[in-house]
PyMOL CGO cylinders between C-alpha atoms (Angstrom):
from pymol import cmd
from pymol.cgo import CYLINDER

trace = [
    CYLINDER, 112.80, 56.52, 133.17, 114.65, 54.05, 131.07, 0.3, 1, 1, 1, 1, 1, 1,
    CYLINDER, 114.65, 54.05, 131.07, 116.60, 53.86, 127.86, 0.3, 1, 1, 1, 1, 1, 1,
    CYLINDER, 116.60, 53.86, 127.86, 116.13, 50.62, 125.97, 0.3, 1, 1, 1, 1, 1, 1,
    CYLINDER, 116.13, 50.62, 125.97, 118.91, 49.50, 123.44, 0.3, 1, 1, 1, 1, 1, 1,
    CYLINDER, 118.91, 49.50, 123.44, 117.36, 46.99, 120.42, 0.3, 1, 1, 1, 1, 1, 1,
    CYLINDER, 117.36, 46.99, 120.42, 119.95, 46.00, 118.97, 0.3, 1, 1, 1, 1, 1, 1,
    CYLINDER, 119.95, 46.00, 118.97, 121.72, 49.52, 118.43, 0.3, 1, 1, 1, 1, 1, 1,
    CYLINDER, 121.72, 49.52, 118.43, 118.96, 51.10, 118.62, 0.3, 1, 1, 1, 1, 1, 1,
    CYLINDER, 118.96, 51.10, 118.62, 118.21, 53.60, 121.47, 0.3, 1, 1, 1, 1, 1, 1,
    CYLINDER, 118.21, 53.60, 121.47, 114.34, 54.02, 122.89, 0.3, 1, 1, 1, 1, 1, 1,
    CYLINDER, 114.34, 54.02, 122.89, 113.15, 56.19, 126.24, 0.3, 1, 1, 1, 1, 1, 1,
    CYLINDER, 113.15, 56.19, 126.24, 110.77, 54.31, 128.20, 0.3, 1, 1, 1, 1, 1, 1,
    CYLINDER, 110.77, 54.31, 128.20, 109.26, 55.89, 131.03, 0.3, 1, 1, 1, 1, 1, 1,
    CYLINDER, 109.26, 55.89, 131.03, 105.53, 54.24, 133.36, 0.3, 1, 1, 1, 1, 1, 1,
    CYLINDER, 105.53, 54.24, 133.36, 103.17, 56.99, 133.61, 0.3, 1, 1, 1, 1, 1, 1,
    CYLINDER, 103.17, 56.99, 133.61, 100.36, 55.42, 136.18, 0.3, 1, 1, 1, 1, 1, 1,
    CYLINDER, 100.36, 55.42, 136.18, 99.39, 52.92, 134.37, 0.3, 1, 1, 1, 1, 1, 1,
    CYLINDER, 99.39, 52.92, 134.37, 100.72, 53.87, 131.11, 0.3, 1, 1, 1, 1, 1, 1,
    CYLINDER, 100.72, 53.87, 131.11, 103.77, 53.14, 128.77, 0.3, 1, 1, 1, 1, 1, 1,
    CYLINDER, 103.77, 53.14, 128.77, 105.33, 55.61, 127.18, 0.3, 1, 1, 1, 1, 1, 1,
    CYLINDER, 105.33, 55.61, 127.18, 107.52, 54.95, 124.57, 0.3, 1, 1, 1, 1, 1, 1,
    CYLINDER, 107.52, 54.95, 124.57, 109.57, 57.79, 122.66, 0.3, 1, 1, 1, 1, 1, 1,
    CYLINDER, 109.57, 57.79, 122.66, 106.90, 60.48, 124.33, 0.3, 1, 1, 1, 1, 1, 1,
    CYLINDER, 106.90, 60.48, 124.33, 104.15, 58.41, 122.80, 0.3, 1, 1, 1, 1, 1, 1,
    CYLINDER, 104.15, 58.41, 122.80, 101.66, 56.09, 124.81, 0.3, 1, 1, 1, 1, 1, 1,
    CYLINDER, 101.66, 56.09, 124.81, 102.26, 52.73, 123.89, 0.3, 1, 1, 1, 1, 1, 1,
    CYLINDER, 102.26, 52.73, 123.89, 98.78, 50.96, 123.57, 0.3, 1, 1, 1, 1, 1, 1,
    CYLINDER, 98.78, 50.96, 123.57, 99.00, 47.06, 123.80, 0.3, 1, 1, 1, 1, 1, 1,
    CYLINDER, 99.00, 47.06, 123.80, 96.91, 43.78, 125.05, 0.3, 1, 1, 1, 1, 1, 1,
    CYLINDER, 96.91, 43.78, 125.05, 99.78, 41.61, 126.17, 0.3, 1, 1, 1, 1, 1, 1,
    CYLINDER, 99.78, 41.61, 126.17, 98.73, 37.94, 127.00, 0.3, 1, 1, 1, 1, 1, 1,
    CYLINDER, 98.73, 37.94, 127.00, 100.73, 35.39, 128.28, 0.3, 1, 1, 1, 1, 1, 1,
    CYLINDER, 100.73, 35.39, 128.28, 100.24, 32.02, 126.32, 0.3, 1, 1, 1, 1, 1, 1,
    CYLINDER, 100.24, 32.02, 126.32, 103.15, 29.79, 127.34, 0.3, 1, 1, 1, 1, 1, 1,
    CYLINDER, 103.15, 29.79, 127.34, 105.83, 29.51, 129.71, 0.3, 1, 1, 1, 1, 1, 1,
    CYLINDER, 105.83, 29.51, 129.71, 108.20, 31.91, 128.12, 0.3, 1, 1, 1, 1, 1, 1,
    CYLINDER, 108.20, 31.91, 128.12, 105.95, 33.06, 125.66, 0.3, 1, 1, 1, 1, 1, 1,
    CYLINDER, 105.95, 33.06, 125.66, 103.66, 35.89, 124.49, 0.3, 1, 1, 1, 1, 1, 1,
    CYLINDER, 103.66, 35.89, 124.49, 100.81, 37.40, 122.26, 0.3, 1, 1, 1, 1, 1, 1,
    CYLINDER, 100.81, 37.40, 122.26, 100.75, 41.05, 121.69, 0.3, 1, 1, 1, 1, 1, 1,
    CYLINDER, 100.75, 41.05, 121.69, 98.26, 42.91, 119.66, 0.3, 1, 1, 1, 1, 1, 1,
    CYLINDER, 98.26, 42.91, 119.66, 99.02, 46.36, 119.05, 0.3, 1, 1, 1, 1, 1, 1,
    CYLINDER, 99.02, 46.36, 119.05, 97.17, 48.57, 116.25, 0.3, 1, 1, 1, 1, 1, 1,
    CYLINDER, 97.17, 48.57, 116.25, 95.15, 45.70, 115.12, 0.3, 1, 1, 1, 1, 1, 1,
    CYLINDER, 95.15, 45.70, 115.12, 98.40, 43.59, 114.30, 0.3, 1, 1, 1, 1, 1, 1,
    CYLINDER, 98.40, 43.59, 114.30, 98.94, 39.97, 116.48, 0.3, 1, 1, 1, 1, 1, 1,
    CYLINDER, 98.94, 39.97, 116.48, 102.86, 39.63, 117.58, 0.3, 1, 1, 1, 1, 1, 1,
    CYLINDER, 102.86, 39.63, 117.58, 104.40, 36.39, 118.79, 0.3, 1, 1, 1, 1, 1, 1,
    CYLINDER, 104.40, 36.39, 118.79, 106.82, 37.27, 121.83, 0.3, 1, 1, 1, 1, 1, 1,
    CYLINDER, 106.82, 37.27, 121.83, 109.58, 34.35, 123.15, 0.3, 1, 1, 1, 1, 1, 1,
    CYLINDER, 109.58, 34.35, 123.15, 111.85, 35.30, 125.60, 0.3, 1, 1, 1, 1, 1, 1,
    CYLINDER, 111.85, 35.30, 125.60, 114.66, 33.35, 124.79, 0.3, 1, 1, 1, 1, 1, 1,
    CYLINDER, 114.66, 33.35, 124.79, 117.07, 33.79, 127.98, 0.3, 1, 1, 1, 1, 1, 1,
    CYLINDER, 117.07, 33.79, 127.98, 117.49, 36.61, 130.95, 0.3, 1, 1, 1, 1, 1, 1,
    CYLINDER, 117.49, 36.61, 130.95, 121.08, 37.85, 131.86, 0.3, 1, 1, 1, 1, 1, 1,
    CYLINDER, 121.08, 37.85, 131.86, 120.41, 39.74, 135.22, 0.3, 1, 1, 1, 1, 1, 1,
    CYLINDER, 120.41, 39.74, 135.22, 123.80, 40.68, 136.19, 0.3, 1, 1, 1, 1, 1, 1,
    CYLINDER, 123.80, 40.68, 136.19, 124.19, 42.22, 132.01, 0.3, 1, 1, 1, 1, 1, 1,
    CYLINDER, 124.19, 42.22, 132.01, 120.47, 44.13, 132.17, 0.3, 1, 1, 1, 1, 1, 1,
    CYLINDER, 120.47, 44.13, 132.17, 119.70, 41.86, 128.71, 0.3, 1, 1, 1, 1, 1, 1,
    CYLINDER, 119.70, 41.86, 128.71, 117.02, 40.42, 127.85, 0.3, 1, 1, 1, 1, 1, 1,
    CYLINDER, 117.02, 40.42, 127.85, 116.93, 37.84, 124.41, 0.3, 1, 1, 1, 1, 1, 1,
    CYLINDER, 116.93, 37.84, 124.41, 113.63, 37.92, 122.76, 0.3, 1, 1, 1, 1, 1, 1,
    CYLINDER, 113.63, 37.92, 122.76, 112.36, 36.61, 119.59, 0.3, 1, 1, 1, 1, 1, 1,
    CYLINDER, 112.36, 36.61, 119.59, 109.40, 38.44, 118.23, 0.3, 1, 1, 1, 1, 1, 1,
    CYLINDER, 109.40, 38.44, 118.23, 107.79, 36.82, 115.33, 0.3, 1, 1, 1, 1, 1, 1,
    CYLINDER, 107.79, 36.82, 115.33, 111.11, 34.22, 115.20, 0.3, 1, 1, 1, 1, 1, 1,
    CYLINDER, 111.11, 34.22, 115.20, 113.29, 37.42, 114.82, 0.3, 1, 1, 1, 1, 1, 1,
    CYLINDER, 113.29, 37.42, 114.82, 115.72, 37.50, 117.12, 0.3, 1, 1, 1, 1, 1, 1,
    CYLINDER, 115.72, 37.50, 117.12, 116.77, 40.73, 119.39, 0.3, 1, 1, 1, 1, 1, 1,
    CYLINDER, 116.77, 40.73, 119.39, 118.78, 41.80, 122.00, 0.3, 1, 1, 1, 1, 1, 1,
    CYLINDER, 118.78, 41.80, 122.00, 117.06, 44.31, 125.02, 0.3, 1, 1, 1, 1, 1, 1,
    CYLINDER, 117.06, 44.31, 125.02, 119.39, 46.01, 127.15, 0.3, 1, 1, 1, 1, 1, 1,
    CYLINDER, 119.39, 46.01, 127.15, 117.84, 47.60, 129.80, 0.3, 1, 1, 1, 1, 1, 1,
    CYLINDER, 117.84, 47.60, 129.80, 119.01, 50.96, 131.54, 0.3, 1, 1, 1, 1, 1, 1,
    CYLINDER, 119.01, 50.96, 131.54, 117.54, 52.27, 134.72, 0.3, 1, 1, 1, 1, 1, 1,
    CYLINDER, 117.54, 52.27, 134.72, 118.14, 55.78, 135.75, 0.3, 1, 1, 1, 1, 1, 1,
    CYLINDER, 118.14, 55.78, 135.75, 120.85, 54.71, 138.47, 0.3, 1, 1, 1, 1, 1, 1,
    CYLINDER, 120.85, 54.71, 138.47, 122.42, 52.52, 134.88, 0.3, 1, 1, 1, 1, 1, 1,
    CYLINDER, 122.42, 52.52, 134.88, 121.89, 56.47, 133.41, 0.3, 1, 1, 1, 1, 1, 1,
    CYLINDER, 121.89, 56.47, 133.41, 123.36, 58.52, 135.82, 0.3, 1, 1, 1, 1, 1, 1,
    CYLINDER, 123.36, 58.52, 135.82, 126.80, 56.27, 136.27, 0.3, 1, 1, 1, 1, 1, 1,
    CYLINDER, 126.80, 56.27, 136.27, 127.18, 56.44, 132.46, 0.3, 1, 1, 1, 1, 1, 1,
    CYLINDER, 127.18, 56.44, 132.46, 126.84, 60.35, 132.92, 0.3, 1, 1, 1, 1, 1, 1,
    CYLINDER, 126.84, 60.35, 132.92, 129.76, 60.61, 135.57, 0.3, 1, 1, 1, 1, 1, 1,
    CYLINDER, 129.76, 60.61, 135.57, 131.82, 58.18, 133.10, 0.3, 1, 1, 1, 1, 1, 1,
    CYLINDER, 131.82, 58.18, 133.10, 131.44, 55.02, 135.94, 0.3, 1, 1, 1, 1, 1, 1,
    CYLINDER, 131.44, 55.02, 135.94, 129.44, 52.75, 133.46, 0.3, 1, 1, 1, 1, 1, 1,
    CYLINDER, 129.44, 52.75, 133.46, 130.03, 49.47, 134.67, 0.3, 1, 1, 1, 1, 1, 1,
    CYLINDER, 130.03, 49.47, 134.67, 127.71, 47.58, 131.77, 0.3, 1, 1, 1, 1, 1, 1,
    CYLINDER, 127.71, 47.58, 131.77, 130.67, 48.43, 129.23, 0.3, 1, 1, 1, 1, 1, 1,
    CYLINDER, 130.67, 48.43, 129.23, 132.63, 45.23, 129.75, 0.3, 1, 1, 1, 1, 1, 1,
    CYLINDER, 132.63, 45.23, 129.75, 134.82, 45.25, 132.26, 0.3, 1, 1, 1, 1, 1, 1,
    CYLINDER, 134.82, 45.25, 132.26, 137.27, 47.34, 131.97, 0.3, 1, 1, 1, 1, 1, 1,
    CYLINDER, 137.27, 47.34, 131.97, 137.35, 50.73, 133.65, 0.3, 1, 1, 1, 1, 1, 1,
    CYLINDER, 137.35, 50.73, 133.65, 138.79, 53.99, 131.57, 0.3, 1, 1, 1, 1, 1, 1,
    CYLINDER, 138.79, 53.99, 131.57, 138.51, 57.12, 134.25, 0.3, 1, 1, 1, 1, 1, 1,
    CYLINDER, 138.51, 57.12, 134.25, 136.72, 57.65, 137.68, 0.3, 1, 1, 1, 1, 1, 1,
    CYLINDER, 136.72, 57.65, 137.68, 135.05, 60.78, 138.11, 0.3, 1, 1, 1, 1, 1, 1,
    CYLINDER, 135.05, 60.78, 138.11, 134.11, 62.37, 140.98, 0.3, 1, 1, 1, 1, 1, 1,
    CYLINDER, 134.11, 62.37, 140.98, 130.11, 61.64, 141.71, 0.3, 1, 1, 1, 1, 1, 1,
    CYLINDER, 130.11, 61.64, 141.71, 129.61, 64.78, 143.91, 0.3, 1, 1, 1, 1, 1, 1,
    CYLINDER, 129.61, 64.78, 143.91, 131.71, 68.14, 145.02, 0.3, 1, 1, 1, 1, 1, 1,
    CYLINDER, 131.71, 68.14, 145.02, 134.03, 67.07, 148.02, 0.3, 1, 1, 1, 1, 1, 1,
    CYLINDER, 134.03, 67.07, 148.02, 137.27, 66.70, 149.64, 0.3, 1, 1, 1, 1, 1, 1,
    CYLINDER, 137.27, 66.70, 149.64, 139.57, 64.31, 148.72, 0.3, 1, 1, 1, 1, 1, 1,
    CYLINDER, 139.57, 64.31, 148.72, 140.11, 62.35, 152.24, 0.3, 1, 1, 1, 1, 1, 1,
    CYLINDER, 140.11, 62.35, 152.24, 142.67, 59.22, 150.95, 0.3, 1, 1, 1, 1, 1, 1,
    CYLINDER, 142.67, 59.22, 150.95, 143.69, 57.36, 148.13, 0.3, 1, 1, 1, 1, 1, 1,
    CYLINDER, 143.69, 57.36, 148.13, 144.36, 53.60, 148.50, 0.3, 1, 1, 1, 1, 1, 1,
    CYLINDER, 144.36, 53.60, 148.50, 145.92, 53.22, 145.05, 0.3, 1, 1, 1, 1, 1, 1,
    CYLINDER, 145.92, 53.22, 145.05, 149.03, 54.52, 143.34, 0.3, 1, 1, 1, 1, 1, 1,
    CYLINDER, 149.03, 54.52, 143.34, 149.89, 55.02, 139.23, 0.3, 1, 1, 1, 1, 1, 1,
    CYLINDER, 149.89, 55.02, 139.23, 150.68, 51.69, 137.91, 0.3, 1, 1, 1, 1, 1, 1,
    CYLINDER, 150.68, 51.69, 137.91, 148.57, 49.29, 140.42, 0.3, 1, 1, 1, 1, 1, 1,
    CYLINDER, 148.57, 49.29, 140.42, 146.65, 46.51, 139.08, 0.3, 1, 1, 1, 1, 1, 1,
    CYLINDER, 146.65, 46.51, 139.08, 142.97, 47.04, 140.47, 0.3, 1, 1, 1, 1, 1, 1,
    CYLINDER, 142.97, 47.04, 140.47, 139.91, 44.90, 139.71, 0.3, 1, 1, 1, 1, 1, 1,
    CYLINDER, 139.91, 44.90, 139.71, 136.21, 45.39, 139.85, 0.3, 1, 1, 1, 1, 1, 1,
    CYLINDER, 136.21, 45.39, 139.85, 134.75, 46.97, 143.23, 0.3, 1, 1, 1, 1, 1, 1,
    CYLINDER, 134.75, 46.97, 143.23, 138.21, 47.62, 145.28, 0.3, 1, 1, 1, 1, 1, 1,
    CYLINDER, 138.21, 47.62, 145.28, 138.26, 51.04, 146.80, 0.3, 1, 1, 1, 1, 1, 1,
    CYLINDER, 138.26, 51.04, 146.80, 140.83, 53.10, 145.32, 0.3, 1, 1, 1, 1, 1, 1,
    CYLINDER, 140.83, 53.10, 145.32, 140.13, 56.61, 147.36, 0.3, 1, 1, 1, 1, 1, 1,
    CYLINDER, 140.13, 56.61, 147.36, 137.72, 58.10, 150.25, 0.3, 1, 1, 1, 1, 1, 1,
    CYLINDER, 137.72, 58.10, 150.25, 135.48, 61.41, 149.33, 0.3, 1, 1, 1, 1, 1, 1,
    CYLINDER, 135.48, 61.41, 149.33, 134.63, 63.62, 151.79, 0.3, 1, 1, 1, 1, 1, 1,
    CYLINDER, 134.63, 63.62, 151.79, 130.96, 64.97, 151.29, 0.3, 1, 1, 1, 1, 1, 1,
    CYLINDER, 130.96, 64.97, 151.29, 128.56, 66.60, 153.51, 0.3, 1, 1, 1, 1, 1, 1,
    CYLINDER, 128.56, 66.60, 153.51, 130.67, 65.64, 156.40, 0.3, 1, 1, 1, 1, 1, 1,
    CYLINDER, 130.67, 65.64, 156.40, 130.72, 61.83, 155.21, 0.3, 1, 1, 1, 1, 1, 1,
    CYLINDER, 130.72, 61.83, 155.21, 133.22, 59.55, 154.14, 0.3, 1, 1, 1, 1, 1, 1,
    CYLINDER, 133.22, 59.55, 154.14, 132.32, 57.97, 150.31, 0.3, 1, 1, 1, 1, 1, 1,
    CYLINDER, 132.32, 57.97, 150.31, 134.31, 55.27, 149.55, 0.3, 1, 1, 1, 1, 1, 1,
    CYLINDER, 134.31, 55.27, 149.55, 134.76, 55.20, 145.83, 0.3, 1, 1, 1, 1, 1, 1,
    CYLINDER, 134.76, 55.20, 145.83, 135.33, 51.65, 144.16, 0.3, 1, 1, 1, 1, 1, 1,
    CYLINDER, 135.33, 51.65, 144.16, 136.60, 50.49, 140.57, 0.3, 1, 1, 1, 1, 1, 1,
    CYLINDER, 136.60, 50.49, 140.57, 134.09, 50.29, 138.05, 0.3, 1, 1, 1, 1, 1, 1,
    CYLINDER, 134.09, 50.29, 138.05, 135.83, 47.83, 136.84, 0.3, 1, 1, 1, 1, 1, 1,
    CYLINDER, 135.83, 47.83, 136.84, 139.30, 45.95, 135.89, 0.3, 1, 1, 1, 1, 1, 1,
    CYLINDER, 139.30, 45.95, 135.89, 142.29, 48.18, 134.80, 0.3, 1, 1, 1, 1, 1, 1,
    CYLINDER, 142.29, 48.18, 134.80, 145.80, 49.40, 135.94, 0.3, 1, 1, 1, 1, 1, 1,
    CYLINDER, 145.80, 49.40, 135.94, 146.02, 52.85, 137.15, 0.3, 1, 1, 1, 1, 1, 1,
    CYLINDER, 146.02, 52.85, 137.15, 147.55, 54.91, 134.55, 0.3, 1, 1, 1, 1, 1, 1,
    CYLINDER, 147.55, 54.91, 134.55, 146.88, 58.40, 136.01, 0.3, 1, 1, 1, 1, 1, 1,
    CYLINDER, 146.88, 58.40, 136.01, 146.10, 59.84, 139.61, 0.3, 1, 1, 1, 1, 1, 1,
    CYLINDER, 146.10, 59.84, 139.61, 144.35, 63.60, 138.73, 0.3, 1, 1, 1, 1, 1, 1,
    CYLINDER, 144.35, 63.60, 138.73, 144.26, 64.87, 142.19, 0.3, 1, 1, 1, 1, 1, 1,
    CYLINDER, 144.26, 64.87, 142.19, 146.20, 64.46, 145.91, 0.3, 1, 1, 1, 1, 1, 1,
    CYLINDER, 146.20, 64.46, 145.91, 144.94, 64.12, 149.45, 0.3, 1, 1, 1, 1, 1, 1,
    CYLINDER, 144.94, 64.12, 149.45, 143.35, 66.98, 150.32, 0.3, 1, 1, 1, 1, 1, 1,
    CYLINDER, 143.35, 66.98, 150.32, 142.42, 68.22, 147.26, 0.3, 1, 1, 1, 1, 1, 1,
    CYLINDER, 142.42, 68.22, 147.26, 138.54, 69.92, 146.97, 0.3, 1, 1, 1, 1, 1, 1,
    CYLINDER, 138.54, 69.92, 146.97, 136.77, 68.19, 143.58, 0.3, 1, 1, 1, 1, 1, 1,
    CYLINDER, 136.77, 68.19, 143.58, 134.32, 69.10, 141.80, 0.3, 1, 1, 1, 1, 1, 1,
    CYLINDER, 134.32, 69.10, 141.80, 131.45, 66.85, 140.70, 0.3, 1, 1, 1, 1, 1, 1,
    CYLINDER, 131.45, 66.85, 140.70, 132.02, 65.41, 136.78, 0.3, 1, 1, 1, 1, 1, 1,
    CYLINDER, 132.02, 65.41, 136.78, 135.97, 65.95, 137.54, 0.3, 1, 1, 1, 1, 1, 1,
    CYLINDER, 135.97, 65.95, 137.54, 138.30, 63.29, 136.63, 0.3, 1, 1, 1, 1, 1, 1,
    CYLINDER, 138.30, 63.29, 136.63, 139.96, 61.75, 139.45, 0.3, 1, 1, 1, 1, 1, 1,
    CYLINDER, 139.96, 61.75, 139.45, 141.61, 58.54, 137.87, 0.3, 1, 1, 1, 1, 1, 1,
    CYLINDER, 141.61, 58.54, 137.87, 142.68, 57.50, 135.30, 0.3, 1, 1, 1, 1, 1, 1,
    CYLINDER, 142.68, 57.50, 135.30, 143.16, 53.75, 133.76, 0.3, 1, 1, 1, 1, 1, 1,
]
cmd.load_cgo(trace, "trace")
């Protein structure tokens, strides 16, 4: 599954075999490429013209123009999903607000204390989880503000660990 975001505007996709389905519905399209970086989609008997104006990897966006009107896809896969659900979004700039913890475990260390400067991907603590050790990174920039649990401490999953 994926969410889409059109310019503030939230669809579900999901690939069904060989279907689309948008919103629950089966999306029904001929899709033909006719250029480069361009398109022709008919769908319900209407022709649309489809540029894609630029790719942004690393950002999941995509800049279209459809019929010369420009929008803005944002694409969410349901790894993007499930970090947004345990508050470790990474896509929302980058600075990080709260870690929480991605699975019930046992807090094993913490390389970070309240007031250090972290960045983007440096471990600040070790879970312990089904007899492995999880090193948890940064999600993104941010000084610690708040440290929710010690070492030692049992967590559950969804509970907030930092705090930035």
């Amino acid at each position: 599954m994926y969410s889409v975001n059109i310019d503030n505007s939230v669809i579900k996709v999901e690939k069904s075999g060989d279907s689309i389905v948008v919103n629950e519905e089966i999306l029904t399209w001929d899709l033909k490429k006719t250029g480069d970086r361009f398109y022709n989609i008919i769908h319900e008997g209407k022709s649309f013209n489809l540029e894609v104006v630029s790719i942004l990897p690393e950002e999941k966006t995509i800049k279209l123009k459809l019929n010369n009107k420009s929008a803005t896809v944002k694409l969410q896969d349901k790894f993007d999903l499930l970090l947004e659900k345990l508050g470790m979004n990474t896509n929302k700039g980058n600075q990080a607000k709260e870690i929480k913890a991605p699975m019930p475990g046992l807090i094993f260390d913490i390389k970070i204390k309240e007031g250090d400067e972290v960045k983007k991907g440096d471990p600040v603590l070790i879970l312990e989880a089904m007899k492995m050790e999880n090193i948890i990174k940064s999600p993104g920039d941010g000084i610690v503000k708040a440290i929710k649990i010690k070492k030692g401490d049992s967590v559950e999953k969804n509970q907030v660990l930092i705090q930035f």
